[in-house]
Residue, then its C-alpha position, 0 to 999 in steps of 0.5 A: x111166783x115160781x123159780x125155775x132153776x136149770x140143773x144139769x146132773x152129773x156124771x158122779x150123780x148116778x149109782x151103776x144101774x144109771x139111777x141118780x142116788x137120793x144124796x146127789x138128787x139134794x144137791x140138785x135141790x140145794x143148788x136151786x135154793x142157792x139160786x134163789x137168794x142174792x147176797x142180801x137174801x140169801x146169806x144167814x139162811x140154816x136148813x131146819x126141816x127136809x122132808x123129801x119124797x122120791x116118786x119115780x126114779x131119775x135117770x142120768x142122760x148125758x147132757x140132759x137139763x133138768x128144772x128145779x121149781x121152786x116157791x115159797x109156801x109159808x113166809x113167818x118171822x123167824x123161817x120159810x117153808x119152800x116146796x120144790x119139784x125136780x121133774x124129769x120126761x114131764x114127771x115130778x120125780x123128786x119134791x122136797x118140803x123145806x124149812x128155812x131159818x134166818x139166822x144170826x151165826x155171831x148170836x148163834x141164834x134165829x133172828x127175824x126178816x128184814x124188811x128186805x128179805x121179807x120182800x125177796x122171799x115174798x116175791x115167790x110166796x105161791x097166793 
């Protein structure tokens, strides 16, 4: 199943040519991660790995909502992998593959998935 979280850039977001800057497009994508988990899932979670792709540019249009897609496309023991996709006039013009590490921060150390968490981020595994 995919996540659908609605984004709405702001005014900060653009450069002076009006183009969205490629650090304020990630927080776009970090606020859709955030909207994934609840506090059972959600909490202990490190990025590991980003790897981003910029397609086309994005725009800033007062009041324009966007959509952030989101899913899971490896779910292992210890990480997840999530694909995500900012699209804007029906073109991806952002897509992000990222690595996410459950981890224990009184340890300082990965921990594996509960059975719970197994469970919410499986929900969102693309099959």
């Amino acid at each position: 199943m995919r996540h659908e979280h609605p984004v709405r850039l702001r005014w900060s977001d653009p450069d002076m040519l009006g183009h969205v800057n490629h650090a304020r497009a990630l927080s776009l994508l970090e606020d859709a991660r955030l909207a994934l988990g609840d506090d059972h899932a959600g909490g202990g979670l490190i990025l590991a790995r980003l790897e981003v792709d910029y397609l086309r540019q994005l725009y800033y249009r007062v009041g324009e909502e966007l959509c952030v897609h989101s899913w899971v496309t490896r779910l292992g023991s210890k990480s997840f992998t999530m694909w995500q996709e900012l699209a804007q006039d029906g073109e991806v013009a952002i897509r992000a593959d990222v690595v996410l590490v459950v981890f224990d921060f009184a340890a300082n150390a990965s921990r594996p998935l509960t059975d719970d968490e197994r469970a919410h981020w499986g929900r969102y595994l693309a099959g």
